[in-house]
ZAPA-398673 format. One record per residue (C-alpha): x, y, z; residue in one letter. Coordinates in steps of 0.1 Angstrom, whole numbers, plus 2048, in hexadecimal, padded with zeros to 3 digits. Layout:
BEGIN
XYZA/...
end
This chain:
BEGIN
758553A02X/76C545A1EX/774524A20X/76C520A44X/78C507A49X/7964FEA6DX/7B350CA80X/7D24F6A86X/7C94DFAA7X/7D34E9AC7X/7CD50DABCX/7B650DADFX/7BB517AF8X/7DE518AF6X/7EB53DAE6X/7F653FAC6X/81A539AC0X/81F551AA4X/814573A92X/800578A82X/7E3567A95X/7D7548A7BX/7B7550A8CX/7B0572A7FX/7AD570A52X/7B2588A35X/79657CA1CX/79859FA0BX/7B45B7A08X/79B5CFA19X/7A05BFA3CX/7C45C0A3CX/7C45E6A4DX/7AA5CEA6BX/7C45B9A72X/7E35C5A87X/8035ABA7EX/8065A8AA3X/7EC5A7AB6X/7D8583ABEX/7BD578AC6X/7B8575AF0X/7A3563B06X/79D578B27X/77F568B3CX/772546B3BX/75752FB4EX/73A53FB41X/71652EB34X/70C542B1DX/720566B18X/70D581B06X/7095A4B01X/7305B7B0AX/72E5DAB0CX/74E5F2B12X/75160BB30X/76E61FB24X/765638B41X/76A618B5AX/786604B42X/7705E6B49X/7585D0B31X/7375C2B3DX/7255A6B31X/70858BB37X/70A56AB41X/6E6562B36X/6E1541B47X/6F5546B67X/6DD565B6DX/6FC57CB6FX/711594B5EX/732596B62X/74D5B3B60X/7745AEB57X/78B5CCB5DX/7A35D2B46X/7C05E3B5FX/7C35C5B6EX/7AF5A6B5DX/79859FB7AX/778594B71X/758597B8DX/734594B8DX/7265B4B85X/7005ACB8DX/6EC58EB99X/6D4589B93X/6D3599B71X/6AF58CB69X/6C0579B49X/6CD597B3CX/6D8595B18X/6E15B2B01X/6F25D1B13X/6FD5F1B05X/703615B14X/6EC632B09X/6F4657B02X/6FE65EB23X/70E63CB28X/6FD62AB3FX/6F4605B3AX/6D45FBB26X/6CF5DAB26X/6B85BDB19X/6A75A4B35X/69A584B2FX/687580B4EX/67559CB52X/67059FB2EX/6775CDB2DX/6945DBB27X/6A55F0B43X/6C060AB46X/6D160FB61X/6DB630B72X/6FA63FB80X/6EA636BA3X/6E4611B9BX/6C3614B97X/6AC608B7AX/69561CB65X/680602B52X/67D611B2CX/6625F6B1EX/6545D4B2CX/6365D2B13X/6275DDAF3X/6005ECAF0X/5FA5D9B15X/60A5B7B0CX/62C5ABB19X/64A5ABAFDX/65758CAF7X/67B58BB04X/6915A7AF7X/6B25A1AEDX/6CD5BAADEX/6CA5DBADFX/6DC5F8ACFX/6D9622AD4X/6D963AAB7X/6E865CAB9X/6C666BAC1X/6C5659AE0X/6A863DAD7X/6AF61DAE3X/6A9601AC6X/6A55DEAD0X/6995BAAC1X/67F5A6AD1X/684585AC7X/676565ADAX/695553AE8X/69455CB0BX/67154CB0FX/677530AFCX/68551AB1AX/68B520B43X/6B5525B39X/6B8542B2DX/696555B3CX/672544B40X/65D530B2DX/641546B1FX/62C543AFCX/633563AEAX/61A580AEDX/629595AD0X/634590AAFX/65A594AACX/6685B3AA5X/67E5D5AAAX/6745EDABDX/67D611AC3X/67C627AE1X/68064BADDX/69B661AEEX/680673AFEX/673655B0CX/654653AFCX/63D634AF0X/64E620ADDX/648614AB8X/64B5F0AA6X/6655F7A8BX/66E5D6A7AX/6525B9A76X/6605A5A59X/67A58DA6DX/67556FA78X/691573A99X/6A1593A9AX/6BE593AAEX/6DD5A9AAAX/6DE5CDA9DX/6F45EBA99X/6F560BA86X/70B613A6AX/724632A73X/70B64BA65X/6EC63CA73X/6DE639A52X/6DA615A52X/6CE5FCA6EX/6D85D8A66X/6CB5BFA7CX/6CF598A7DX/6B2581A77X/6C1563A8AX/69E554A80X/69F546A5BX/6AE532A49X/6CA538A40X/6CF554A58X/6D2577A4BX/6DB59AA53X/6C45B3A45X/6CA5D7A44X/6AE5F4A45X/6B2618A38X/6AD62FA5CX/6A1655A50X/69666AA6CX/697658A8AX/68163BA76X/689618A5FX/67F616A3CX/6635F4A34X/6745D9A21X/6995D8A30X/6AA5C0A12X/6C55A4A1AX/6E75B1A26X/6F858DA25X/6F1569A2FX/702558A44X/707538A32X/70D51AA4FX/70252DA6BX/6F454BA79X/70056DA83X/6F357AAAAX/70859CAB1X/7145B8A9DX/7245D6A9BX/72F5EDA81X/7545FCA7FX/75E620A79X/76361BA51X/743605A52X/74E5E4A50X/7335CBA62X/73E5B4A7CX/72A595A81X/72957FAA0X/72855BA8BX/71B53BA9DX/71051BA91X/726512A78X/73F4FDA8BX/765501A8AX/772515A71X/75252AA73X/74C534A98X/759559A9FX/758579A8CX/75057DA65X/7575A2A5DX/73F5AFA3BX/74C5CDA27X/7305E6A20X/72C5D8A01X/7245B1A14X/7415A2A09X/757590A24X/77459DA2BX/78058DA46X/77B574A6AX/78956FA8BX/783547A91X/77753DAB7X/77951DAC0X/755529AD2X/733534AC1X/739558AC1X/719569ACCX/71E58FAD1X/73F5A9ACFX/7425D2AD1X/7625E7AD0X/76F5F0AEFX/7955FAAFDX/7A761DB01X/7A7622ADCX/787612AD3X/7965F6ABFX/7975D7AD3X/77E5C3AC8X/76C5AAAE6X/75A58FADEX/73C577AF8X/744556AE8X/73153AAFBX/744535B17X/75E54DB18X/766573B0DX/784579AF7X/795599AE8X/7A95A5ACBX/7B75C8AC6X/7B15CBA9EX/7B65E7A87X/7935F7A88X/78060BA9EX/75C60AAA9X/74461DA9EX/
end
């Protein structure tokens, strides 16, 4: 188990003076291939709210994200490092991802649906409400390799007028599915309290979501057979202090784990083995709320940490 020490002060925002980063830790020999000797962590856009949801346009070189609060989302290019607004008003978009045919799916606060967008700009709403009611405020989202969209509906965008509008719920919390063929789509998962992030493993055998909910908080992980998730997902891990929001599996199927809550030390990414034991973290000095893969080769990890978005090119690749 970690120990969830500090890092050395003045660690922020200044770059670190030596390789390898103190910020990125071995806690099993089995993350020592994740780590490259000399490569550190890098903050590349700050002045944000509340990032969320980055998603990689290798096609583009660019990463997207949300800046929930500020009604935006925002879009740094990594040629030259400029950062822009992509779209405002985003209707408090949240969690984005790209589908089969890589366009942008994203989760809206506001409007309570989630959307794609087309190549022409355009969006194609693919759900706003369940049998006639309106769903409480989707969050992250996620596509498998059959082309259904998968995405949690918890109740935080409707909790307050920051991050959405105040509304009392009108569904229980859940994940839902959308078929590729853009059918009605199902309740999958009933049994968390706030499911938040999810991700497949490489195989798409096994959904694991985050139930950012309970106490402690967990990630849970359900058996996916045909398209469809077994009842009774079972406990993945906990995550002790504080919670986990984002995840995202690696080729080899190592877990990666937005971590929040737990204060310095804590903040940034815990990485889980298959098996759920830690293996190893990147410390933020930010609550970490969401990361995916991105770069030319697929293995520079981004992470929407409060107020800023930093990077790290690691020895894994997305899955």
């Amino acid at each position: 188990m970690a120990s969830f020490e500090p890092l050395p002060p003045n660690r922020w925002p200044d770059e670190p003076g030596r390789y390898p980063d103190p910020a990125i830790r071995v806690l099993d020999p089995r993350f020592e291939s994740c780590r490259l000797p000399n490569a550190a962590v890098e903050r590349i856009a700050t002045g944000y709210r509340w990032a969320e949801g980055p998603v990689w346009f290798g096609d583009h070189r660019c990463l997207l994200w949300s800046d929930i609060p500020s009604n935006r989302m925002m879009r740094w290019d990594e040629p030259t490092g400029a950062v822009s607004v992509f779209r405002q008003p985003s209707d408090h978009a949240n969690g984005n991802t790209r589908d089969r045919e890589g366009r942008l799916v994203s989760c809206e606060h506001l409007t309570r649906r989630v959307t794609r967008t087309e190549y022409d700009g355009s969006l194609t709403i693919l759900i706003d409400t369940w049998e006639g009611r309106p769903l409480n405020a989707p969050n992250d989202v996620v596509v498998a390799a059959d082309g259904s969209v998968w995405f949690s509906d918890p109740c935080y965008g409707i909790m307050s007028d920051y991050e959405g509008r105040k509304a009392v719920p009108e569904q229980p919390t859940a994940v839902y599915r959308i078929p590729p063929d853009g059918g009605a789509a199902e309740r999958v998962i009933q049994d968390l309290e706030q499911p938040n992030g999810l991700c497949f493993s490489p195989d798409g055998s096994l959904l694991y979501v985050v139930d950012s909910g309970s106490a402690p908080g967990v990630i849970r992980v359900y058996d996916v057979a045909d398209g469809r998730v077994a009842a009774g997902g079972r406990r993945f891990v906990d995550m002790g202090a504080g919670i986990a929001d984002g995840i995202r599996c690696d080729r080899d199927g190592n877990l990666w784990a937005a971590a929040a809550g737990g204060g310095d030390g804590y903040d940034g990414v815990h990485v889980f083995a298959s098996d759920a034991t830690m293996i190893g973290q990147i410390l933020l000095p930010e609550r970490c709320a969401n990361l995916c893969f991105g770069g030319a080769a697929g293995n520079r990890l981004f992470m929407a940490a409060s107020r800023s978005i930093y990077a790290v090119y690691v020895g894994a690749t997305g899955a």
